[in-house]
C-alpha positions as CSV (number, residue, x, y, z in Angstrom):
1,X,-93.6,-9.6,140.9
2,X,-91.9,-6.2,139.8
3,X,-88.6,-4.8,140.9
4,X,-90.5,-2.4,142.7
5,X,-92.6,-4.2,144.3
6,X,-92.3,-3.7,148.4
7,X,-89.8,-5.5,150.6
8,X,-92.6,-7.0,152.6
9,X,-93.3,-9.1,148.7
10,X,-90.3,-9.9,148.0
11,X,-89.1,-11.1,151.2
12,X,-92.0,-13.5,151.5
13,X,-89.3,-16.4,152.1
14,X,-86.2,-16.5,153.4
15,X,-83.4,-15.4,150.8
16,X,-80.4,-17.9,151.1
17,X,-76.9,-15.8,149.4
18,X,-75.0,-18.4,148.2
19,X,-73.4,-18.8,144.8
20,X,-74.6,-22.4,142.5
21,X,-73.9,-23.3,139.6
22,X,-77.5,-24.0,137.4
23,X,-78.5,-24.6,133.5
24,X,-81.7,-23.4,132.2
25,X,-83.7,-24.0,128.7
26,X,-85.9,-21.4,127.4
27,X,-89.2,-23.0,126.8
28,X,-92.1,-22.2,124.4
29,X,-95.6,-22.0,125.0
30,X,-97.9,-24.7,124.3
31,X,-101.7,-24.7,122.7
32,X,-103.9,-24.0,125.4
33,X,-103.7,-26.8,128.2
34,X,-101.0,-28.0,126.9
35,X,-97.6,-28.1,128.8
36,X,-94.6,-25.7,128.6
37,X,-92.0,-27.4,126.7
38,X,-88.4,-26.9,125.9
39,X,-87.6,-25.0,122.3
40,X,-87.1,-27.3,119.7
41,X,-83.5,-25.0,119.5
42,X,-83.1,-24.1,123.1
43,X,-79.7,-25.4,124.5
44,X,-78.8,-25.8,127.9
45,X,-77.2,-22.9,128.7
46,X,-75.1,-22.3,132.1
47,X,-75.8,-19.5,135.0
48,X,-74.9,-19.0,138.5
49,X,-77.3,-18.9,141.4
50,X,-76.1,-16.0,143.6
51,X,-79.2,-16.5,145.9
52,X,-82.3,-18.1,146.5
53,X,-85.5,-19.1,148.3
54,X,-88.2,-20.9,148.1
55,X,-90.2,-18.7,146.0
56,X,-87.3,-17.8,143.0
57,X,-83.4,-17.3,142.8
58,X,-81.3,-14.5,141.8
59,X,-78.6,-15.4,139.1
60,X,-75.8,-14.1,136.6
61,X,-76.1,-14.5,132.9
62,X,-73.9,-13.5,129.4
63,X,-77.4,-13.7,127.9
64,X,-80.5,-10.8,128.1
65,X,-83.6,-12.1,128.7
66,X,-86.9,-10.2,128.4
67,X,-89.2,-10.5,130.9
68,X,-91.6,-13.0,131.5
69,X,-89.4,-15.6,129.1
70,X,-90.4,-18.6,131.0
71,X,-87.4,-21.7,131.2
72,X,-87.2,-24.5,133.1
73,X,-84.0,-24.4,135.3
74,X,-81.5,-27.0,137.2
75,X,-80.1,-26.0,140.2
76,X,-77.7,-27.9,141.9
77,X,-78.3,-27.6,146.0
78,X,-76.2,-30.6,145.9
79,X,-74.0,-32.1,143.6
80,X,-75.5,-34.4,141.1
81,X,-79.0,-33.5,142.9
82,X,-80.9,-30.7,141.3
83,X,-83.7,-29.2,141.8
84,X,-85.6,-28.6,138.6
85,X,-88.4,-26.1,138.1
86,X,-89.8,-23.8,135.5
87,X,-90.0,-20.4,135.9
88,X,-90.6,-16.7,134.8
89,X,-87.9,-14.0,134.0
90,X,-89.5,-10.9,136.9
91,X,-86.9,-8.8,136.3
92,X,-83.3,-8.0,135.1
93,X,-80.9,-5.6,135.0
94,X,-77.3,-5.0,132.9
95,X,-74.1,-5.0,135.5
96,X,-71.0,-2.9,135.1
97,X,-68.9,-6.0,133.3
98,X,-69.4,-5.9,130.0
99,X,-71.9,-8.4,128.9
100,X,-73.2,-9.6,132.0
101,X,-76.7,-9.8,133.2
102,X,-78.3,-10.3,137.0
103,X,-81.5,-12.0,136.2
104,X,-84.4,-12.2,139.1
105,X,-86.6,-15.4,138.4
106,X,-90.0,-16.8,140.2
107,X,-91.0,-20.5,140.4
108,X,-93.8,-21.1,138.2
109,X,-93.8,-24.7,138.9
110,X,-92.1,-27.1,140.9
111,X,-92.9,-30.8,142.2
112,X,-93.6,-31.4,145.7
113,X,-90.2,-33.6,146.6
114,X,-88.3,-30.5,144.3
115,X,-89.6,-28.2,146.3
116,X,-88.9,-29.9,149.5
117,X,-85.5,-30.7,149.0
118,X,-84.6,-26.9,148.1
119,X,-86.6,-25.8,151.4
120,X,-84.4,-28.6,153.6
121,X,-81.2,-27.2,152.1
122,X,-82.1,-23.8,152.4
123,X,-83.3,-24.5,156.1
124,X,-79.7,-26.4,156.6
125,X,-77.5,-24.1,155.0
126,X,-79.0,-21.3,157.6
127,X,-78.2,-23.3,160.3
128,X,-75.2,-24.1,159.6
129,X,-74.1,-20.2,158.6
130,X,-75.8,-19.3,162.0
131,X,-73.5,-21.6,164.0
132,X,-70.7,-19.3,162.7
133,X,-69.4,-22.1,159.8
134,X,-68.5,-20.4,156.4
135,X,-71.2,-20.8,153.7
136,X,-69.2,-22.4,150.1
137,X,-69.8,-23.9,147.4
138,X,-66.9,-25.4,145.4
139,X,-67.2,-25.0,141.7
140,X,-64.6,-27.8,140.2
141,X,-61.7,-26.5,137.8
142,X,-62.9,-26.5,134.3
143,X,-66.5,-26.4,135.1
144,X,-67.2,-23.5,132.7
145,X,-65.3,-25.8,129.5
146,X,-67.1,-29.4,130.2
147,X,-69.6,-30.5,127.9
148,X,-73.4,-30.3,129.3
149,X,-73.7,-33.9,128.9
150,X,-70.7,-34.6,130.7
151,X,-71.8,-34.2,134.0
């Protein structure tokens, strides 16, 4: 999907706003037929879900990436309950803070019971913003200075 593409395509699902913290790992290409795998260098790297559906998510970076780069992310929908998928860099754009990055991504691939649980919370979290309730997502103190493996 390109930036331009129309609003009938890029509203094909329901786009949830809602700010979540994620990581994601660049991955490399395999030999034909062979799977997608993480970089033998990639770190986890943090970014922040600003929205999503069930077709991609919208997130803030420090890091360019061209398009197409293809990473497998973790979202977390709920705490200690992510929702991993790999997917492809569709567009991006530079914002007005210095260094920071808005990032559109598409899910490439996703299992089934992934893919359901970020549909059910999606689903939920519109009910629950249509019964007038405020939409948050607490990010704990210090979030941004814990070790990835700490979690």
């Amino acid at each position: 999907m390109q930036q331009n593409d129309s609003v009938e395509e890029r509203r094909r699902y329901f786009r949830l706003n809602k700010v979540m913290p994620a990581h994601f790992r660049m991955l490399r290409e395999g030999a034909e037929g062979e799977a997608l795998a993480p970089a033998d260098d990639a770190p986890r790297e943090r970014i922040f879900v600003v929205d999503i559906s069930a077709g991609g998510f919208r997130a803030t970076t420090h890091r360019r990436m061209p398009l197409h780069s293809l990473l497998q992310s973790d979202i977390y929908v709920e705490r200690n309950r992510p929702v991993t998928a790999k997917c492809r860099v569709v567009w991006e754009r530079e914002l007005s803070i210095p260094d920071m990055w808005e990032v559109g991504f598409e899910f490439t691939e996703i299992e089934q019971t992934a893919w359901k649980q970020l549909v059910d919370f999606i689903v939920d979290e519109r009910a629950r913003a249509t019964r007038q309730q405020p939409v948050t997502w607490t990010i704990e103190k210090g979030y941004l200075n814990r070790p990835i493996g700490g979690e």
